[in-house]
DRENGUFI-605249 format. One record per residue: residue in three letters; x, y, z of N, C-alpha, C in turn. Coordinates in Angstrom, 3 decimals, always signed. Layout:
aa=Ala; nX=X; nY=Y; nZ=Z; caX=X; caY=Y; caZ=Z; cX=X; cY=Y; cZ=Z
...
//
This chain:
aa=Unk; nX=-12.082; nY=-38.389; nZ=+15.112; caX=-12.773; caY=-37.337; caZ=+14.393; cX=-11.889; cY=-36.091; cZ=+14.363
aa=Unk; nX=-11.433; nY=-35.537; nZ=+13.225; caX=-10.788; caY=-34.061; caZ=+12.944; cX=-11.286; cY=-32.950; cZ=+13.925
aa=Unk; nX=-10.468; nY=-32.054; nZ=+14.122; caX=-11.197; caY=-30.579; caZ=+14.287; cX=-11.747; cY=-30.401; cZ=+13.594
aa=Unk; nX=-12.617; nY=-28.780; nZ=+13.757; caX=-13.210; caY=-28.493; caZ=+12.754; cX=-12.012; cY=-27.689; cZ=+12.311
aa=Unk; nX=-10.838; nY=-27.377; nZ=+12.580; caX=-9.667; caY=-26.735; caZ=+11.449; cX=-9.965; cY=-27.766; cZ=+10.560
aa=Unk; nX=-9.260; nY=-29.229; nZ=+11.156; caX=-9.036; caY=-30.109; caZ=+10.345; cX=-9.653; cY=-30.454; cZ=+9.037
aa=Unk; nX=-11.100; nY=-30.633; nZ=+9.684; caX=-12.077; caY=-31.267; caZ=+8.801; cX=-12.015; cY=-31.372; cZ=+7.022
aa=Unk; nX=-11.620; nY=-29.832; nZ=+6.844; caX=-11.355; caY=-29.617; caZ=+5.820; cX=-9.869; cY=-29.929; cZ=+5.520
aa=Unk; nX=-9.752; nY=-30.662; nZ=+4.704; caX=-8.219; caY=-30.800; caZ=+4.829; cX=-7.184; cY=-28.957; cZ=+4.039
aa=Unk; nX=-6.074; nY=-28.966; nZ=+4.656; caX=-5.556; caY=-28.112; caZ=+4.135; cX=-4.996; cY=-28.215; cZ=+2.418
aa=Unk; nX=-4.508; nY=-27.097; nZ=+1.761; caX=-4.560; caY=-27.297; caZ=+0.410; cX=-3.308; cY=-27.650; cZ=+0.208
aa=Unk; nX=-2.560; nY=-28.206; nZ=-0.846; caX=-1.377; caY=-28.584; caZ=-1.177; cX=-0.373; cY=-27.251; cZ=-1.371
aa=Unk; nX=+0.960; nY=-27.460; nZ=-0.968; caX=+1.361; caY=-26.422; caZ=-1.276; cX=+1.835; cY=-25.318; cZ=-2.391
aa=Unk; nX=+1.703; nY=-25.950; nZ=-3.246; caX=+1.595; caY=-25.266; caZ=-4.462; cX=+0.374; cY=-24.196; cZ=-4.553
aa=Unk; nX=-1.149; nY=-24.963; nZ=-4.569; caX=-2.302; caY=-24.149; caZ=-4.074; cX=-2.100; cY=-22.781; cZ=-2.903
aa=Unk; nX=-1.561; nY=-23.210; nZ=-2.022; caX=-1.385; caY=-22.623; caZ=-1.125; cX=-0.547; cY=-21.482; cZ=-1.356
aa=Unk; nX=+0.838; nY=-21.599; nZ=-2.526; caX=+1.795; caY=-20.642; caZ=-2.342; cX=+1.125; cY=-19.502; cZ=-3.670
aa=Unk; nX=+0.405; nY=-20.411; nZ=-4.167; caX=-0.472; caY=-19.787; caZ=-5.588; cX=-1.584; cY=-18.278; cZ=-4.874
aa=Unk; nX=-2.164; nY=-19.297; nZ=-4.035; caX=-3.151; caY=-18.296; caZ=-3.252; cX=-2.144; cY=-16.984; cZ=-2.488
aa=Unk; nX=-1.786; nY=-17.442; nZ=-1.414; caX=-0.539; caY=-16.552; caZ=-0.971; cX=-0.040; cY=-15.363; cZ=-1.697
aa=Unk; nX=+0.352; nY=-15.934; nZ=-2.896; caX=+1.348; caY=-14.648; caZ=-3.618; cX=+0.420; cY=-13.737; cZ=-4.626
aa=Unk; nX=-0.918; nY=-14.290; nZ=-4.997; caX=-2.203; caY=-13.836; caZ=-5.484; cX=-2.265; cY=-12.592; cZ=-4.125
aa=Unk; nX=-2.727; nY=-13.327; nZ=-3.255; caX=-2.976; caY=-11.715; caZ=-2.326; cX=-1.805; cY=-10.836; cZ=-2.007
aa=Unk; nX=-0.645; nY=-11.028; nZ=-2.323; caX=+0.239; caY=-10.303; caZ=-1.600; cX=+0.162; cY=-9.341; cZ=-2.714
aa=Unk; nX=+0.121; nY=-9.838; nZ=-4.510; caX=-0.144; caY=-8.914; caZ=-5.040; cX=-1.216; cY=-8.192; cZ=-5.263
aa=Unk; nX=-2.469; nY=-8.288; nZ=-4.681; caX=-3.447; caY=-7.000; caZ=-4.369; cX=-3.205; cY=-6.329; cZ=-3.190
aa=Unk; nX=-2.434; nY=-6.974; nZ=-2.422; caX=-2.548; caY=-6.357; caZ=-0.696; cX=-0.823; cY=-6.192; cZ=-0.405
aa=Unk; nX=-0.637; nY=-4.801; nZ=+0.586; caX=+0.473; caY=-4.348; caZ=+1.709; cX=-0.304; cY=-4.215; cZ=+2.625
aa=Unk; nX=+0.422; nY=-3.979; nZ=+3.291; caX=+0.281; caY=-3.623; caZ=+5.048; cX=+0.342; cY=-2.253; cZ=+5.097
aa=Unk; nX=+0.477; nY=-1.902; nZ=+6.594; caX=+0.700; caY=-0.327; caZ=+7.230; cX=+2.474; cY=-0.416; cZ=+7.321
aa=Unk; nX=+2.575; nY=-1.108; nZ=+7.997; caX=+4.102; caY=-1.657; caZ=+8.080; cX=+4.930; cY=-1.473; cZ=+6.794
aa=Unk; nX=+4.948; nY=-2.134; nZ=+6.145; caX=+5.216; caY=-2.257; caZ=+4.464; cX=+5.459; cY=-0.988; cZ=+3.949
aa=Unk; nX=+4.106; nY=-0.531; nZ=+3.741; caX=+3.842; caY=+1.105; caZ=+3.112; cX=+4.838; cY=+1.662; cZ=+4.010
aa=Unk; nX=+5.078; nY=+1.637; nZ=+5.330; caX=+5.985; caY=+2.758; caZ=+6.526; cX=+7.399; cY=+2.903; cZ=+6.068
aa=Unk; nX=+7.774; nY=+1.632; nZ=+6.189; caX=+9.199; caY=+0.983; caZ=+5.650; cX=+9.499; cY=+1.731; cZ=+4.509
aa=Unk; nX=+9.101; nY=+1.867; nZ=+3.624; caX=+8.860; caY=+1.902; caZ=+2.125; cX=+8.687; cY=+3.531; cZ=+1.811
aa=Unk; nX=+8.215; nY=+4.258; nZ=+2.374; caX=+7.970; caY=+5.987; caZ=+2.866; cX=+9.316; cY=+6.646; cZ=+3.126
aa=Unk; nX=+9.803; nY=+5.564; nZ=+3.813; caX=+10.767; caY=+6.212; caZ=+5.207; cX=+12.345; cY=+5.494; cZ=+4.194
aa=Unk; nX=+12.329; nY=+4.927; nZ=+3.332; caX=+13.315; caY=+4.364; caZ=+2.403; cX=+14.162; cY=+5.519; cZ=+1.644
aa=Unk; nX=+15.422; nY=+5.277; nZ=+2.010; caX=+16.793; caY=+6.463; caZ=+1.744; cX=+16.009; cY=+7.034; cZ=-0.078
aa=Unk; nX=+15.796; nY=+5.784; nZ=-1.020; caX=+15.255; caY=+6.231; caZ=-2.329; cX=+14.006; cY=+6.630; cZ=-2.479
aa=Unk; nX=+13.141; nY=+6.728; nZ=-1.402; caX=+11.472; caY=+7.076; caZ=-1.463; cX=+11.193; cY=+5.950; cZ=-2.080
aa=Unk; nX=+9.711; nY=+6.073; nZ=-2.037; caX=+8.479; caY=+4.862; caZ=-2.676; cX=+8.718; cY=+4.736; cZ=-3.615
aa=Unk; nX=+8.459; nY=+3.575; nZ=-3.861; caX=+8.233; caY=+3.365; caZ=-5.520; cX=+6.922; cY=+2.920; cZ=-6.249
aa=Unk; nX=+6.252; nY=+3.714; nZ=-5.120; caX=+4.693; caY=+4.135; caZ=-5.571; cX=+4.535; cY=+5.203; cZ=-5.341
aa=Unk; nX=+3.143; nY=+5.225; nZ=-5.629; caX=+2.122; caY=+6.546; caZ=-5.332; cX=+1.369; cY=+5.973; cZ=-4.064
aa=Unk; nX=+1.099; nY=+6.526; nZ=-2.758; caX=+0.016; caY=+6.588; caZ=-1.938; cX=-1.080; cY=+7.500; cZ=-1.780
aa=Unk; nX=-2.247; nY=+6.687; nZ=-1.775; caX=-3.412; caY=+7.351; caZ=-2.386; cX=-4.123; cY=+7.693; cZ=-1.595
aa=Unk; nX=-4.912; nY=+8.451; nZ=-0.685; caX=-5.736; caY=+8.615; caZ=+0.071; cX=-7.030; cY=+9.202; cZ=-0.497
aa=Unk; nX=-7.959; nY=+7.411; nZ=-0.693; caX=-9.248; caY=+7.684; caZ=-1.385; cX=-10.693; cY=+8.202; cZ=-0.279
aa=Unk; nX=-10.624; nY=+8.459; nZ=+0.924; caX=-11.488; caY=+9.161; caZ=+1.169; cX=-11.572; cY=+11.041; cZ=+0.750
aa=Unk; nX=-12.680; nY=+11.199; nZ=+1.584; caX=-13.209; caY=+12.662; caZ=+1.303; cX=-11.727; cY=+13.520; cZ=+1.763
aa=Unk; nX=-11.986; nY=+14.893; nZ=+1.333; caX=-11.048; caY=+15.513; caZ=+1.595; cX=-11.138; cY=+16.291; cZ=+2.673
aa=Unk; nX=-12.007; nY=+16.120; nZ=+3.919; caX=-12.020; caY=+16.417; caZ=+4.886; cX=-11.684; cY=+15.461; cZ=+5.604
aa=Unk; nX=-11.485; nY=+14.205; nZ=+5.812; caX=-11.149; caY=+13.201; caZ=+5.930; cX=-9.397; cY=+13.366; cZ=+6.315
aa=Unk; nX=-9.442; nY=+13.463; nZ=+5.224; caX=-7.832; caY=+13.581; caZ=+4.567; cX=-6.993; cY=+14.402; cZ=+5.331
aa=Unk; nX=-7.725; nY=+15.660; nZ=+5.580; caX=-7.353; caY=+16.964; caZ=+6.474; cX=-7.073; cY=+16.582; cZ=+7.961
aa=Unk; nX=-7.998; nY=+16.009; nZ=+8.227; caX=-7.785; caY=+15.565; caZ=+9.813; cX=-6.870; cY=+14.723; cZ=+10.160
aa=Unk; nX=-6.608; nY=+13.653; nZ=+9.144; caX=-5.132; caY=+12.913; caZ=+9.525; cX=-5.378; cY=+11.722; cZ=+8.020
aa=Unk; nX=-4.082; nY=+12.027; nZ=+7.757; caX=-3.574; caY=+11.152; caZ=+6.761; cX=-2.291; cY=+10.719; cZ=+6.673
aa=Unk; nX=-2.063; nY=+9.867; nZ=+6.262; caX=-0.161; caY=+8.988; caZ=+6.061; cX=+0.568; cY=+10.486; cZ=+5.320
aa=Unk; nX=+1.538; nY=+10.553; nZ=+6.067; caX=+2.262; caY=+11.921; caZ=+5.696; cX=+3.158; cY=+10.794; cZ=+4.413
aa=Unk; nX=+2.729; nY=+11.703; nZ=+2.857; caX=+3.649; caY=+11.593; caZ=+1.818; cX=+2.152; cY=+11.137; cZ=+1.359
aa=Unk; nX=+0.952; nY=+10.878; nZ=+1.981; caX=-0.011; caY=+10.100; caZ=+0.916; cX=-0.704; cY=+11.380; cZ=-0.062
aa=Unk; nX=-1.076; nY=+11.244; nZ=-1.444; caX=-2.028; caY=+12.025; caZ=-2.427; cX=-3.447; cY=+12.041; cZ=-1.623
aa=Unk; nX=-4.506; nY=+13.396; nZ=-1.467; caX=-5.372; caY=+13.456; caZ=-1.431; cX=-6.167; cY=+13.048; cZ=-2.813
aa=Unk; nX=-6.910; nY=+11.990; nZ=-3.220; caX=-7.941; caY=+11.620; caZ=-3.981; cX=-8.940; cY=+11.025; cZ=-4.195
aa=Unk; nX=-10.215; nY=+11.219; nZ=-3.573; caX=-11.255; caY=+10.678; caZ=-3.907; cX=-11.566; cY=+9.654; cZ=-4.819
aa=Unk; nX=-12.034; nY=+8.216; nZ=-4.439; caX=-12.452; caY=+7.473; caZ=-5.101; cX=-13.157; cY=+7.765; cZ=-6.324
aa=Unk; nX=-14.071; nY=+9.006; nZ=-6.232; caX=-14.786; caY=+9.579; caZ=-6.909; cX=-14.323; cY=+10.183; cZ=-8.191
aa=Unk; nX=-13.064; nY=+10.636; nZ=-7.789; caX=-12.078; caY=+11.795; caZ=-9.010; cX=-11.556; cY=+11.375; cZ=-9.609
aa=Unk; nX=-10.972; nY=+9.992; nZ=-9.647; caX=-10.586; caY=+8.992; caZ=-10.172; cX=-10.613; cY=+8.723; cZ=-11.604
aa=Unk; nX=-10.343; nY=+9.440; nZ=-12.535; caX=-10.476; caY=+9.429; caZ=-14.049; cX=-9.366; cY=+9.502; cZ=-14.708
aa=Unk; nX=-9.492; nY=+8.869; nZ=-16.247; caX=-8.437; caY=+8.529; caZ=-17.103; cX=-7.618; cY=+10.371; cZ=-17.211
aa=Unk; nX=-8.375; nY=+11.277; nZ=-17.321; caX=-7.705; caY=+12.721; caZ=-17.170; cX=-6.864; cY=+13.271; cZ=-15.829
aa=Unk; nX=-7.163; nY=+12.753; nZ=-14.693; caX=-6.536; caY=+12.814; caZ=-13.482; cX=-5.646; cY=+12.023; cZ=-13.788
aa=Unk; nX=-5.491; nY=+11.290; nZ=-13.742; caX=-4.182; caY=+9.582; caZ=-13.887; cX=-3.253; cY=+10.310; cZ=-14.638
aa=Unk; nX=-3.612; nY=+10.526; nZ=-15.786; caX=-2.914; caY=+10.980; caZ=-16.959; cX=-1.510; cY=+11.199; cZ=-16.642
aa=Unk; nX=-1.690; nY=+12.105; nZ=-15.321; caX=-0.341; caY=+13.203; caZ=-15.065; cX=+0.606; cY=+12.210; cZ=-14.407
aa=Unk; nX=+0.608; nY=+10.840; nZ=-14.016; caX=+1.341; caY=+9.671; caZ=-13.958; cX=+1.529; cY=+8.932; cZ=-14.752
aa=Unk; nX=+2.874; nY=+8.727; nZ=-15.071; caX=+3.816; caY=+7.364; caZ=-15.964; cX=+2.249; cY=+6.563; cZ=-16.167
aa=Unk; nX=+2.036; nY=+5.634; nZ=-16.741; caX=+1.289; caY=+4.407; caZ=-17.543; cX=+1.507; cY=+3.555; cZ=-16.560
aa=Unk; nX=+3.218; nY=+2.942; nZ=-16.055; caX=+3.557; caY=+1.803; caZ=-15.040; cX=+3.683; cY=+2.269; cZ=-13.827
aa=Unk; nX=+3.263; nY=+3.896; nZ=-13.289; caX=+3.275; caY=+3.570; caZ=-12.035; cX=+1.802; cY=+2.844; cZ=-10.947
aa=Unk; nX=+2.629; nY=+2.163; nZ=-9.593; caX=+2.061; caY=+1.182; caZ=-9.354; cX=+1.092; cY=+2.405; cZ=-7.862
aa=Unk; nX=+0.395; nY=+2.165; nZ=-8.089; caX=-0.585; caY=+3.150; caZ=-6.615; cX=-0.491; cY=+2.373; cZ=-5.410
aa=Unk; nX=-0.868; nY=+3.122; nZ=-4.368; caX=-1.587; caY=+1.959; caZ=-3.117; cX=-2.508; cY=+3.183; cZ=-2.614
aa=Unk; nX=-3.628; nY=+2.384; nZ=-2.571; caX=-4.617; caY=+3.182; caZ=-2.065; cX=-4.951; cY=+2.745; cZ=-0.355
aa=Unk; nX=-5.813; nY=+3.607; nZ=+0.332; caX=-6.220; caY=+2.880; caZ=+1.199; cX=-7.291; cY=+4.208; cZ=+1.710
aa=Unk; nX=-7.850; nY=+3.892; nZ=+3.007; caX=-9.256; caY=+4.555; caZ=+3.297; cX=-9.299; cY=+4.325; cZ=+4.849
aa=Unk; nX=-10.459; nY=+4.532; nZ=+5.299; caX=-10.386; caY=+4.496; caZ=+7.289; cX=-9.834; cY=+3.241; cZ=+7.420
aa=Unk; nX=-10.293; nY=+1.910; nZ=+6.714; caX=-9.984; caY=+0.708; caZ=+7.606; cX=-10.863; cY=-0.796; cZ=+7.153
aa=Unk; nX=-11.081; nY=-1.509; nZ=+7.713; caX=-12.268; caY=-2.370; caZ=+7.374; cX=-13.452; cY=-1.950; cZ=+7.191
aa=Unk; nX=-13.961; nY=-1.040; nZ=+7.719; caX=-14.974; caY=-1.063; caZ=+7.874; cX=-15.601; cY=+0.053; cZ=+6.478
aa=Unk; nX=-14.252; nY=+0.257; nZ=+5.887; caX=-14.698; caY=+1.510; caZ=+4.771; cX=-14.492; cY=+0.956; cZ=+3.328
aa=Unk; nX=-14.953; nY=+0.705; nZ=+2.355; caX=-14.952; caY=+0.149; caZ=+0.919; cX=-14.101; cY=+1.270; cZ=-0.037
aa=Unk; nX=-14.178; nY=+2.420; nZ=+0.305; caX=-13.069; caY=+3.270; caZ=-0.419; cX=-11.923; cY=+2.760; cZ=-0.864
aa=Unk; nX=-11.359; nY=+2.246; nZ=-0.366; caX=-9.811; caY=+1.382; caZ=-0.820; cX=-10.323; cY=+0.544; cZ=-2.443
aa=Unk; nX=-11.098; nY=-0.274; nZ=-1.774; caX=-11.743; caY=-0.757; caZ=-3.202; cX=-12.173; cY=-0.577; cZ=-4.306
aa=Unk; nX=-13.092; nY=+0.688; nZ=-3.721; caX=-13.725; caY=+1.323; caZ=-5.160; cX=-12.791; cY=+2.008; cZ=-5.635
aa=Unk; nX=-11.477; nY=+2.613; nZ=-5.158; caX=-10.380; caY=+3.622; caZ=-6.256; cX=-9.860; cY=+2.225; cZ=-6.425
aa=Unk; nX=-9.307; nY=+1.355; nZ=-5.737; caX=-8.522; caY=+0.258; caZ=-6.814; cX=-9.094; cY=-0.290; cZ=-7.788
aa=Unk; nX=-10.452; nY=-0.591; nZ=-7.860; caX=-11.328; caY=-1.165; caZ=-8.619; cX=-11.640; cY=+0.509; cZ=-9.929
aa=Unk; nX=-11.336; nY=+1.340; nZ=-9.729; caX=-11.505; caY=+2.457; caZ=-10.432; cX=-10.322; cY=+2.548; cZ=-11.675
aa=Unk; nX=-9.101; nY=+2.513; nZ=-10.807; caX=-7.875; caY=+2.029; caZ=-11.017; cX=-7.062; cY=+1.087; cZ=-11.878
aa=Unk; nX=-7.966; nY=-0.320; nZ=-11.471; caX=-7.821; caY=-1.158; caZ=-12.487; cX=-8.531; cY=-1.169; cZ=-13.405
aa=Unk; nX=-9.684; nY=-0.803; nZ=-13.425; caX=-10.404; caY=-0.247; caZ=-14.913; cX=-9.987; cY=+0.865; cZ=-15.647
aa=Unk; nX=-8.870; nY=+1.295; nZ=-14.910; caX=-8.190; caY=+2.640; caZ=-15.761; cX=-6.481; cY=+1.833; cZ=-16.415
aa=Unk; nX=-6.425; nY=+0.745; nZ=-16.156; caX=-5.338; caY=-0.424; caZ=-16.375; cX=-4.193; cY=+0.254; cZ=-15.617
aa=Unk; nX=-4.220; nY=+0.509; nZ=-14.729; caX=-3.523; caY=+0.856; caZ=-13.493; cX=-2.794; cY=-0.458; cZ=-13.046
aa=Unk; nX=-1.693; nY=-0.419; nZ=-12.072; caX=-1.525; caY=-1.137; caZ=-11.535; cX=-1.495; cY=-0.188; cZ=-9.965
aa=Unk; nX=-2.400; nY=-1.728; nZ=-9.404; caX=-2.922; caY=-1.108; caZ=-7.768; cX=-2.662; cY=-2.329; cZ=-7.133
aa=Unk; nX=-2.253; nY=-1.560; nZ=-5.727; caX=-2.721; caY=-2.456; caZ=-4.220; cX=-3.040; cY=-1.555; cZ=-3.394
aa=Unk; nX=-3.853; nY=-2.472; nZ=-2.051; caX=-4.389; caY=-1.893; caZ=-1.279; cX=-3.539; cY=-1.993; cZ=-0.132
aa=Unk; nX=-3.738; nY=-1.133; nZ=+0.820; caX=-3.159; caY=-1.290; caZ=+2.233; cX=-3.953; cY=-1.359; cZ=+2.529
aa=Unk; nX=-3.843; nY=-2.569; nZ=+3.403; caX=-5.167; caY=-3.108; caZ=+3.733; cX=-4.868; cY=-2.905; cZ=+5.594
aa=Unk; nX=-6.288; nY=-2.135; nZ=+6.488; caX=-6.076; caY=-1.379; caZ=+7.441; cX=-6.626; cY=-0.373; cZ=+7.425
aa=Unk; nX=-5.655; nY=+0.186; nZ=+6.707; caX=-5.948; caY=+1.461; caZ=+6.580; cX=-5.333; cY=+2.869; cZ=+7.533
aa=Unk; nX=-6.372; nY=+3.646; nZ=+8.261; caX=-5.653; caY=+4.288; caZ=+8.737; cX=-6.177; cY=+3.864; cZ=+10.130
aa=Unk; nX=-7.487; nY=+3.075; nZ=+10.171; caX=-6.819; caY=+2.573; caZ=+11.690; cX=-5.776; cY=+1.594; cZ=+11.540
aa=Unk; nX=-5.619; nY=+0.556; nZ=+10.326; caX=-4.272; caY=-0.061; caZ=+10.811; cX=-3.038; cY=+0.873; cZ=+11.055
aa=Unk; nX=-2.997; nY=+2.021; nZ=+10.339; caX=-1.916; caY=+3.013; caZ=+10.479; cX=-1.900; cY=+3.249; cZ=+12.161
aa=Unk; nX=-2.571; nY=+3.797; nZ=+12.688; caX=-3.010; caY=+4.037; caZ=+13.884; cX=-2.418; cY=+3.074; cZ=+15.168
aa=Unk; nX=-2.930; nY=+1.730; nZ=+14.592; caX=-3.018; caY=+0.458; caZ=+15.487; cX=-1.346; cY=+0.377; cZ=+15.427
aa=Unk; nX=-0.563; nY=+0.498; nZ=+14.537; caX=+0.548; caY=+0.390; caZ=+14.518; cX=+1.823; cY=+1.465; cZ=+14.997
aa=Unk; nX=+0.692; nY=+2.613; nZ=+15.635; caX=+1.360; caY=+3.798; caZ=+16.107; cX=+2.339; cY=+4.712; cZ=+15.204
aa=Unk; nX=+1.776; nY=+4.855; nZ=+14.022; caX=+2.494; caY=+5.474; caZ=+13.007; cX=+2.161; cY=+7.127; cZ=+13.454
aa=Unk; nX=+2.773; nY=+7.954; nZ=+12.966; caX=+2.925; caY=+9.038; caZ=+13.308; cX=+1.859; cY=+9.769; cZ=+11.777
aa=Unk; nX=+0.946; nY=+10.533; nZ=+11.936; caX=-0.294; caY=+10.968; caZ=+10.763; cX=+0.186; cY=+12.282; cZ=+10.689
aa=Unk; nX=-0.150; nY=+12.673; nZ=+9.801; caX=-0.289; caY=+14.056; caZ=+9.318; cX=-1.589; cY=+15.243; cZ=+8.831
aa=Unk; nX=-1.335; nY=+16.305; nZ=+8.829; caX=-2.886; caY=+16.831; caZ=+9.344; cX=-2.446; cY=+17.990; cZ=+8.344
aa=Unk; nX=-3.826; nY=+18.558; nZ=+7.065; caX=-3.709; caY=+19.143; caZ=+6.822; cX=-4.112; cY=+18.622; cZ=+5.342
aa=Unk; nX=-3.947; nY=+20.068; nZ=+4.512; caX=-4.415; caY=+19.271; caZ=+2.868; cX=-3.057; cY=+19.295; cZ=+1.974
aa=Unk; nX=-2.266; nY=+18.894; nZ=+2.309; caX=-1.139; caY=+18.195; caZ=+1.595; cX=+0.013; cY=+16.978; cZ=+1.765
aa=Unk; nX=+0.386; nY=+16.242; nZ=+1.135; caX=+0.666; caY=+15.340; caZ=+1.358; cX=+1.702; cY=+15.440; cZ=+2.502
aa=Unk; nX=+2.516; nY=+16.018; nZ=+2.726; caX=+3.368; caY=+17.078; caZ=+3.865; cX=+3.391; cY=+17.517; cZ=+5.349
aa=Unk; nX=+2.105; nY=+18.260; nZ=+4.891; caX=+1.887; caY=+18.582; caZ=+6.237; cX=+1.976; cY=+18.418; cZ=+7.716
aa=Unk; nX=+1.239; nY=+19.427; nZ=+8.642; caX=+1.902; caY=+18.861; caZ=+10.063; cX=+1.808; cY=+17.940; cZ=+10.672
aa=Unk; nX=+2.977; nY=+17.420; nZ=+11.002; caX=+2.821; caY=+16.088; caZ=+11.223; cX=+2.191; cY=+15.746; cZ=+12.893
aa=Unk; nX=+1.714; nY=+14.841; nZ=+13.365; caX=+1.254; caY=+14.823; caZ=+14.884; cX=+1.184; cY=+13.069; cZ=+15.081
aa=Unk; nX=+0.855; nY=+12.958; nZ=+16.344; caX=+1.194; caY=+11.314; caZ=+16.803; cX=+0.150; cY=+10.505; cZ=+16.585
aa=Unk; nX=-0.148; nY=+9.329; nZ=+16.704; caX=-1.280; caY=+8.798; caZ=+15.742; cX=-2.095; cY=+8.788; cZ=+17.384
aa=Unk; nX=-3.524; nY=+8.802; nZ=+17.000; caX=-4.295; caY=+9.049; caZ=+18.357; cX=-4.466; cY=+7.381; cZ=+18.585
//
């Protein structure tokens, strides 16, 4: 008798590399995004920070945009290229913000991913946050 891994058999690899590269293009990491910040040419995105803006103030990914899921409109966007690509993200699992601006996002024909985490994955990974209302600001150690 199988495990219960087993039971189900696993998918072929084609399926598998199909699924795989499907999420990699909705989803980064904390890691990823860090790498990618800290890169001699800068991002080659936008980082989005879709919670509140008090939120934002208390600690956010230093270089990320303060923007509300909420503010999120074809007149805000505007002031970005057509092809640039966003990454949004929000507290963590436990917060749907990431979603609703990507999902805002792609109804604005955006191209989005999420960092998925967030800023406790930021956190969990001992990234260094920033405090304050600009993307800049002072920087301090992740709690």
């Amino acid at each position: 008798m199988p495990s219960i891994v087993a039971q189900i058999p696993a998918a072929s690899s084609d399926v598998a590399l199909a699924h795989f590269e499907l999420r990699l293009s909705l989803e980064t990491d904390c890691s990823d995004v860090y790498e990618s910040m800290r890169a001699a040419e800068g991002p080659d995105f936008v980082l989005i920070d879709t919670r509140g803006r008090a939120s934002y103030a208390r600690a956010h990914v230093p270089g990320a945009v303060s923007l509300p899921h909420r503010e999120m409109t074809a007149e805000r966007m505007a002031v970005y290229p057509a092809d640039t690509l966003f990454v949004v993200y929000c507290n963590g699992p436990h917060c749907n913000a990431a979603d609703r601006g990507a999902a805002r996002l792609a109804r604005l024909g955006r191209k989005v991913k999420v960092m998925i985490g967030g800023m406790a994955g930021w956190a969990d990974e001992g990234f260094a946050v920033a405090q304050g209302e600009e993307p800049g600001a002072v920087t301090a150690s992740a709690a």
